[in-house]
N, C-alpha and C positions, 0 to 999 in steps of 0.2 A: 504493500500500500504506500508504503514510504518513498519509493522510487516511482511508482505512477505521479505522486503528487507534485514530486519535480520535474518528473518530464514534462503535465501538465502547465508547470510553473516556467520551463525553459522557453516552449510552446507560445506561453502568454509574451513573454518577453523577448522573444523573438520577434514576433508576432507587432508588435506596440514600437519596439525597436526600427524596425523594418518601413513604419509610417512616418514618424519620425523623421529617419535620415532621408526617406523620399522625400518631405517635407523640404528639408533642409536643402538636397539638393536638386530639388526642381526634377524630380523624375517619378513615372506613374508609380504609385506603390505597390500595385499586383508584382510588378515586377524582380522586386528586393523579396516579396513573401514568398514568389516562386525559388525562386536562389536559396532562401532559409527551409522551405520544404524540402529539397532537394538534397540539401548539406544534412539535414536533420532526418532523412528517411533513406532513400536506396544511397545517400555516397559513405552517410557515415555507421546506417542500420541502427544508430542510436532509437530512435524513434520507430513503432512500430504501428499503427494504430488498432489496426484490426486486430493484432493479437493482446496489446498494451488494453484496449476497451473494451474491448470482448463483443460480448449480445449488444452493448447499446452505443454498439458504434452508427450504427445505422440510423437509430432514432435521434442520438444527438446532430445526426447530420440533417435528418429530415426536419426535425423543430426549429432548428435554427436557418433553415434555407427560407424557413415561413415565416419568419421573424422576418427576415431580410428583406423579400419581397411584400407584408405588411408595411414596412416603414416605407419602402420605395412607391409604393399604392399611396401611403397617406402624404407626399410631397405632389401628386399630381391631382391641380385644381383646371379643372374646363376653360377658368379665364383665359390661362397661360396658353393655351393653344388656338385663338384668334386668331385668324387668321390662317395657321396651317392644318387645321381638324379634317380639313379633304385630304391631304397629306399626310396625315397622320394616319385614318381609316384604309388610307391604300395599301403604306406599306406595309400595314399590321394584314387588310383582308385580301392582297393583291400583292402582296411583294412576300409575307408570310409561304404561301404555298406554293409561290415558282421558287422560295428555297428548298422546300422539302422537297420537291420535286427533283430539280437540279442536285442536290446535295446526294439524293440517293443515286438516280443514275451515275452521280461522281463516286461514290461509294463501290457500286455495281463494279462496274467496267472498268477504273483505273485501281482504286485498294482491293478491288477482288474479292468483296463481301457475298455474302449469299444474297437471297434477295426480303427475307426476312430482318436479319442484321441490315443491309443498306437501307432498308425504308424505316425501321426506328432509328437509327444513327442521323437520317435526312430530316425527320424529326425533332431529333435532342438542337441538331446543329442551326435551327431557327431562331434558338434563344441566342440572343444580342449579351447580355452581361451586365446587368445596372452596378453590381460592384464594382464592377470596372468602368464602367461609363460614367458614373460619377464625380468620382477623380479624377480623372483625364479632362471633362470640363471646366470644374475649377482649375487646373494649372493651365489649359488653352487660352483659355477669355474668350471663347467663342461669343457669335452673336446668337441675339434672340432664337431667331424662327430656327436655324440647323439644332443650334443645341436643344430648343422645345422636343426638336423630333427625336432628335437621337435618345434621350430623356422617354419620352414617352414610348418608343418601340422596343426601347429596353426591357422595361417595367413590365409593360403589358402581355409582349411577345414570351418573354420568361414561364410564365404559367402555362400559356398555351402554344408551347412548342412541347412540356411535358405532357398536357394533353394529348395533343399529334402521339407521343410517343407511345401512351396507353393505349389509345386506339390500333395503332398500327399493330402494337402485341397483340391485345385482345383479338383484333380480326385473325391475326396467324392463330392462336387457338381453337378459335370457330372454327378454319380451313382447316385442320387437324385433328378436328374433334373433340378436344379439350372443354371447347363451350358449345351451347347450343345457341343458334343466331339471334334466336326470341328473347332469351337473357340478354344477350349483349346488346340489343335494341333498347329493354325496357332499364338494363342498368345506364344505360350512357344515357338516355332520356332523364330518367331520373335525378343522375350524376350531375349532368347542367345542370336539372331547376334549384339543386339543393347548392349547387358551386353558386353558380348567381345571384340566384333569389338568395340564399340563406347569406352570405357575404355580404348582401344588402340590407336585409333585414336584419341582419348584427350592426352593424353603421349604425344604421336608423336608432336600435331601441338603443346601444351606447350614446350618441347624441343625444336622444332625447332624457337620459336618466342622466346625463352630464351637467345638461343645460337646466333640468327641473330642479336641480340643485338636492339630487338622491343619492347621491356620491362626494363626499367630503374632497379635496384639494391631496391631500395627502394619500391616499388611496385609488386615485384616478387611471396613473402610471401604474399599478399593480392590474388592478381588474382587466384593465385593456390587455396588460400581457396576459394574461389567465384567459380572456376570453377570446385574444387571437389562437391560442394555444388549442383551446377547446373546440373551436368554429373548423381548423385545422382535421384535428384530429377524427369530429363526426364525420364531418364530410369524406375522407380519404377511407372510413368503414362502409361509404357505399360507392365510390369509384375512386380505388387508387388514383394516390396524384392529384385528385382533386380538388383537393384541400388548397393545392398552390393557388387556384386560380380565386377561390373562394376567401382567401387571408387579400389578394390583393385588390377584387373588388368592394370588400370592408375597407379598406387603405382607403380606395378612392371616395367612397363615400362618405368619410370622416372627413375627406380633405376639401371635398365641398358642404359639408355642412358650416352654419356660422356657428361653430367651438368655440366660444372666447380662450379655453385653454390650449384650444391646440397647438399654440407652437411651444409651450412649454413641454405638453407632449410627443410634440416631434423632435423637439432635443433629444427629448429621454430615449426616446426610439435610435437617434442619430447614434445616440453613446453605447447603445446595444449592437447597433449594426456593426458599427467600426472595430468591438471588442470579436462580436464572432465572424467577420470578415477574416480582421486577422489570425484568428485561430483554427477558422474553417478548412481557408484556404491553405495553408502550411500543413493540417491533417490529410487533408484531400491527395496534397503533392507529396508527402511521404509516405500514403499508400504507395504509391506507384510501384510500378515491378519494373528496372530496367531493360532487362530482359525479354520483354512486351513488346518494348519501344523498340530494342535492337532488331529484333525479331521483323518490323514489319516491314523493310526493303523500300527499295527505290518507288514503288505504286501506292505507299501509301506517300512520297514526296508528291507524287503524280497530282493526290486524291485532295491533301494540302492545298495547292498552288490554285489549282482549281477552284476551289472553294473562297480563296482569296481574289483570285484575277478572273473568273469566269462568273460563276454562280451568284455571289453577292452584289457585283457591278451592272450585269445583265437583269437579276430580278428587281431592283431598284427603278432603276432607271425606266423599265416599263412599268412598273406599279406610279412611278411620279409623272409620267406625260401628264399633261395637260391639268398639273396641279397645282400653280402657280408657282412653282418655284423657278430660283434661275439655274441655267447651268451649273453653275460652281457648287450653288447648295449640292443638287443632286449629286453631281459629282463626288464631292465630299464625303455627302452622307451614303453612298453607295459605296465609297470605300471603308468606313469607319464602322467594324463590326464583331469590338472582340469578346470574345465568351468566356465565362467564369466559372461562378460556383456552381450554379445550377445545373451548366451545360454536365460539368465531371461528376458531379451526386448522382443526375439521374443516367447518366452512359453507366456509369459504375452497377445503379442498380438493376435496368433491365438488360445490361452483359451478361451481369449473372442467372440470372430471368430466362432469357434466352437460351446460355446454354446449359441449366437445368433440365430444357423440353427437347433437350438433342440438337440446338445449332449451334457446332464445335467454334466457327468463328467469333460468336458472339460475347468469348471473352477479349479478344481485339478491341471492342465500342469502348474500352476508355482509356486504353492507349492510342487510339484511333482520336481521341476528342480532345486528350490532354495536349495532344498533336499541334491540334487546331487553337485551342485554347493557348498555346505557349507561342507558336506563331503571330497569332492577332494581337495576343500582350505585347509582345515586343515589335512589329511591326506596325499595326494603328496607334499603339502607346506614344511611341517617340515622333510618327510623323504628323498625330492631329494639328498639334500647335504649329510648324514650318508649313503643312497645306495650307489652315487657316488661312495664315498671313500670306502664301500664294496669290489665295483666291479671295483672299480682301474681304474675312469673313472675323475679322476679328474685333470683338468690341472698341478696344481700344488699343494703339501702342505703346500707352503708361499707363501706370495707376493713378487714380485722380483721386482729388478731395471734394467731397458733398457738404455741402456750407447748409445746415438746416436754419432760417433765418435770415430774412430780405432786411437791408437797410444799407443806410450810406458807407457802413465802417465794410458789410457783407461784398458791397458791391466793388468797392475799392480792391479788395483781395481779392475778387474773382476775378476782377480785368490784370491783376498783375499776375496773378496763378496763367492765365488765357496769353501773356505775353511771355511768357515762358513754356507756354507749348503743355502745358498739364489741362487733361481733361477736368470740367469744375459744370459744379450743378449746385444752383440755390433752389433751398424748398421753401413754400413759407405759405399757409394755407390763408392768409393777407393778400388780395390780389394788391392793393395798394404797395405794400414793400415789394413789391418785386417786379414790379410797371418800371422803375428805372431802371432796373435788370434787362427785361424785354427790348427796351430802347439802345441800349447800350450792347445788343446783339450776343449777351452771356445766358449759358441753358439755365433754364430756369424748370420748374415743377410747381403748378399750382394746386395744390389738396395739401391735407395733412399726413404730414410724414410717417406717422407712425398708424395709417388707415391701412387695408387689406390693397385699395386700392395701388395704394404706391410700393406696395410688396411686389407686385406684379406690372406694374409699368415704369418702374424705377429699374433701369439695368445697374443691380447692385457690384456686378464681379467688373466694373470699370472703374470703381471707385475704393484704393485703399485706406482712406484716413477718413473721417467725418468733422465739422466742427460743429459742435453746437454753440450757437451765435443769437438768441432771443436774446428779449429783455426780462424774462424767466427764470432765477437759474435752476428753481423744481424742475422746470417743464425740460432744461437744458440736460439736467441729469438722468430724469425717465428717459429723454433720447439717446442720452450714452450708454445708457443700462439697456434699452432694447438693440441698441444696434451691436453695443459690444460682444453680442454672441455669435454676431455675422461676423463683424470684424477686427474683431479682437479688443480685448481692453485695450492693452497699450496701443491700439490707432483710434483710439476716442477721444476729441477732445472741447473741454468747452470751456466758455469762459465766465465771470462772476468768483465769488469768493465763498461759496458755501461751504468751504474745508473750515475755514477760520472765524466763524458764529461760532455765538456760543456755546457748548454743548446742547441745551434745549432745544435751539433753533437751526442745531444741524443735520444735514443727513448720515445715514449711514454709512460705513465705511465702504460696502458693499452696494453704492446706490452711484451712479455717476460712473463721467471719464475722468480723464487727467486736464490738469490746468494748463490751458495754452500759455496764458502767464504765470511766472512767480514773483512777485505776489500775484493772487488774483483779480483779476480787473472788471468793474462791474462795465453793465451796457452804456448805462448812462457816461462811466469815467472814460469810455472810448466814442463815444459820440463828440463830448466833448472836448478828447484832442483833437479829432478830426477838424470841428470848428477851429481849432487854432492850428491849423495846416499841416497837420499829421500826416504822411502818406505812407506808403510799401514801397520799401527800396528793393530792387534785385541786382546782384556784385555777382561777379562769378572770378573766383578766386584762381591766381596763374601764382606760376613761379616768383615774379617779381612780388607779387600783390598777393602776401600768403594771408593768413586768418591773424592771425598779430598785426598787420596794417591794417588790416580792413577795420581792425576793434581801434585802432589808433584815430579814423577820421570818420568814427561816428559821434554823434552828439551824445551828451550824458546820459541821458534817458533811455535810450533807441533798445528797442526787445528784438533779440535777432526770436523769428518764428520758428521757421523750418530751411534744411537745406536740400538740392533736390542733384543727387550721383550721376556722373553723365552716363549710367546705365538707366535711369527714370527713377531711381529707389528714392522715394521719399523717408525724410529723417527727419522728425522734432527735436528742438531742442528741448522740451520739457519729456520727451519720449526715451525708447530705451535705444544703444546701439554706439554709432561710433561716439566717443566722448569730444571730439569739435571735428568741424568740417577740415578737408583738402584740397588740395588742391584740382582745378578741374569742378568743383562742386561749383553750383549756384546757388545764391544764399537769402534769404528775401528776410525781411528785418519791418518793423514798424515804427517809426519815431519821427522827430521833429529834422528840420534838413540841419546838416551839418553845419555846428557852430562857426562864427566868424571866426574866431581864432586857432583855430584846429583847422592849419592848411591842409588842403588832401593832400595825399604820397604823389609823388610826380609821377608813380608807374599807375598811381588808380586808373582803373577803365573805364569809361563811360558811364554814369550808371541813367539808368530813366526815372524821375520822380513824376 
């Protein structure tokens, strides 16, 4: 027991490890988890799973694939697909089944599958990968409309490409005699109303026992997982596999219901996903059997290639004719399709399936998938974000700041952010504050920031920093406190002084961003330097003109803000990271213009006030 518990523990930290250093160095994480499955299962035999977990290897995989695809279900809301929902229904009912189609005959005739194996294998291989797809959007900065898609045929296609694969078994049992046809009609009839219907009417009564206020704040996050776990599990007692699709249309309908809790509960979902992602996937990959893989010859390269350059390209691209999108999208999105957890749990499970009933090849389907799976990782992984920027499909080419609050002091810094080339957005649910914004040709957003609305019309992954900028500073630090979960505390920032009240009249430690200034500066105290000719300087510091001259011919007062790395990396000075700027950096500072008596350096450059 003692040694499971540390493998289990290596597993975790491997696992969490693995996200991490992706993190850190800008590379998809599937990729690092594959590497540590791989080191931690066939290279170094440390790791065993099947024999290490014995009976409930299979369930821990099954419950938690449904976990996965529950949270991926409740991130998609109907708003978000405006616009591409014809394009969305195609690829899912029209680009879905010229995969399975294509994928088996690739199956058939170049890997040399029977024709039982090639038609569940053409099946598994229509799931797309939300764990994977995921993360590769965040580090892309893809735009809207590809990334909705890719997003949604992920999600969706996931569940019912398992389906595909039930059926396809079941029918070979029929053909065999194993079942008789009238069952398999009246189960799969069944099996949908109870997948659909029952996934819906779980949504429903959870909203409505959420919102009736029959479920206490503290217990919300528990019951949901209990009752995806449950809704799961009935359902797969009357069609295997079913269960997937019935966890993800409960997602969806939680995700359009109006939940005032639900994004506290999508966190909590986010924090489970990411913990059995990483664990999943590292078990999954040191199942593997090398030997599998060695074993399957040049026709399963054949079978690969295929399924990259022929199959996925071709059934796209006819499923999206005449669905508004443009070449590029399609383009893109017809190449970007790689498969995860789901695709290797269930090749895994009806391999074995298969060849229980006598079809010997059918232990091949998840060395066959893992194939395809490792290929799509590392080949759509690393080329999403270079095609992107190819095909001009990327939201932004820096990270920008969202100024939440219209005013004279907001508008000034948006025009000097905007003359330094950084994407900038003021929200301010005021049309009046933000009427000289409009004039002055800087993005603006008219609602309220923190509404459903501006969830989904605000393209958030363009924008790293936020400030909050009212005359507020409650309302300044509710916006730090909702938005820092997107984008982290330390790129929250706002301004006013509410660290330094007096205890009674302060907030939480736990409530708010970080102070743009120190000391803190209320609205009013930068209104009125502005009145006295305050402006936003930007320097861009060289050799001659390091950070020591620059502090040398500024006036006494001046708050250097932020400075901006000629790679686009935004840096606060009140934030964490380099401790002063270098050379090459641009510096943008707030104060009054340089004293008469403090000549500038002869090498200073130009600056714009």
């Amino acid at each position: 027991m003692t040694g499971l518990i540390f493998k289990l523990a290596v597993i975790g930290f491997s696992g969490i490890a693995s996200q991490w250093i992706a993190w850190r160095i800008r590379i998809p994480a599937i990729a690092l988890l594959l590497l540590a499955g791989l080191l931690l299962g066939p290279v170094s035999g440390y790791v065993n799973p099947q024999e290490d977990l014995g009976s409930v290897y299979k369930p821990i995989i099954a419950l938690s694939v449904a976990i996965i695809l529950f949270e991926g279900g409740l991130t998609l809301n109907f708003r978000e697909i405006r616009g591409t929902s014809s394009a969305v229904r195609a690829i899912i009912l029209i680009g879905g089944p010229l995969v399975w189609c294509l994928s088996a005959l690739s199956a058939h005739y170049a890997a040399g599958l029977s024709w039982p194996s090639a038609i569940v294998l053409g099946a598994i291989l229509v799931v797309t990968g939300p764990t994977v797809i995921m993360p590769l959007l965040r580090q892309a900065q893809l735009s809207h409309r590809p990334a909705a898609l890719l997003r949604w045929e992920a999600i969706v296609n996931d569940p019912i490409g398992a389906l595909f694969a039930v059926i396809s078994f079941e029918i070979y049992l029929v053909l065999h005699g194993s079942h008789g046809a009238s069952d398999l009609a009246l189960t799969l009839v069944l099996g949908a109303l109870i997948a659909v219907g029952g996934g819906y009417l779980a949504g429903v009564a959870v909203a409505k026992a959420f919102v009736g206020g029959n479920v206490p704040e503290f217990l919300k996050a528990p019951i949901l997982l209990v009752v995806v776990l449950s809704v799961y599990a009935i359902s797969d007692l009357v069609l295997e596999e079913s269960g997937l699709l019935t966890v993800t249309v409960m997602g969806i309908t939680l995700a359009n219901s109006k939940l005032a809790s639900l994004s506290e509960l999508r966190r909590f979902k986010e924090t489970i996903t990411v913990l059995l992602v990483s664990g999943l996937f590292i078990l999954l990959t040191a199942s593997l059997d090398l030997n599998a893989l060695y074993s399957l010859g040049w026709g399963a390269a054949l079978f690969v290639a295929l399924i990259l350059f022929v199959v996925r390209p071709v059934a796209i691209m006819i499923a999206t004719i005449g669905r508004g999108l443009s070449l590029s999208e399609r383009l893109l999105v017809s190449w970007i399709a790689p498969r995860g957890i789901v695709a290797v749990a269930v090749s895994g499970l009806f391999g074995a399936a298969l060849a229980e009933n006598g079809i010997a090849d059918g232990s091949q389907l998840t060395a066959l998938t893992f194939a395809v799976v490792a290929s799509t990782i590392i080949l759509h992984g690393f080329s999403l974000a270079p095609l992107a920027s190819v095909f001009g499909l990327k939201s932004a080419e820096k990270p920008g700041i969202m100024i939440v609050g219209g005013s004279e002091w907001s508008d000034a810094l948006a025009q000097k952010l905007k003359d330094i080339e950084l994407p900038v957005l003021i929200v301010d649910s005021n049309y009046n504050h933000i009427k000289r914004s409009r004039l002055n040709d800087i993005p603006v957003f008219f609602g309220e920031v923190l509404s459903e609305t501006a969830h989904h019309d605000i393209t958030l992954n363009r924008y790293s920093h936020l400030i909050a900028a009212t005359d507020n500073d409650a309302y300044n630090s509710l916006v730090c406190t909702e938005f820092g979960r997107e984008l982290g505390r330390s790129h929250v920032f706002q301004i006013g002084s509410v660290r330094e009240e007096n205890e009674r009249q302060s907030l939480s430690v736990t409530v708010g961003g970080r102070p743009l200034f120190k000391p803190g500066r209320e609205f009013s105290e930068l209104r009125r330097q502005m009145w006295n000719g305050w402006t936003f300087q930007s320097t861009r510091l060289t050799e001659e003109f390091n950070y020591s001259a620059y502090l040398d011919t500024r006036a006494k007062d001046t708050k250097l803000l932020l400075w901006v790395k000629p790679n686009g990396t935004i840096q606060f000075k009140e934030g964490r990271g380099d401790p002063e700027p270098a050379i090459d950096d641009i510096l943008l500072a707030f104060g009054p213009p340089p004293e008469v008596d403090k000549k500038p350096h002869s090498n200073s450059p130009t600056e714009k006030f």
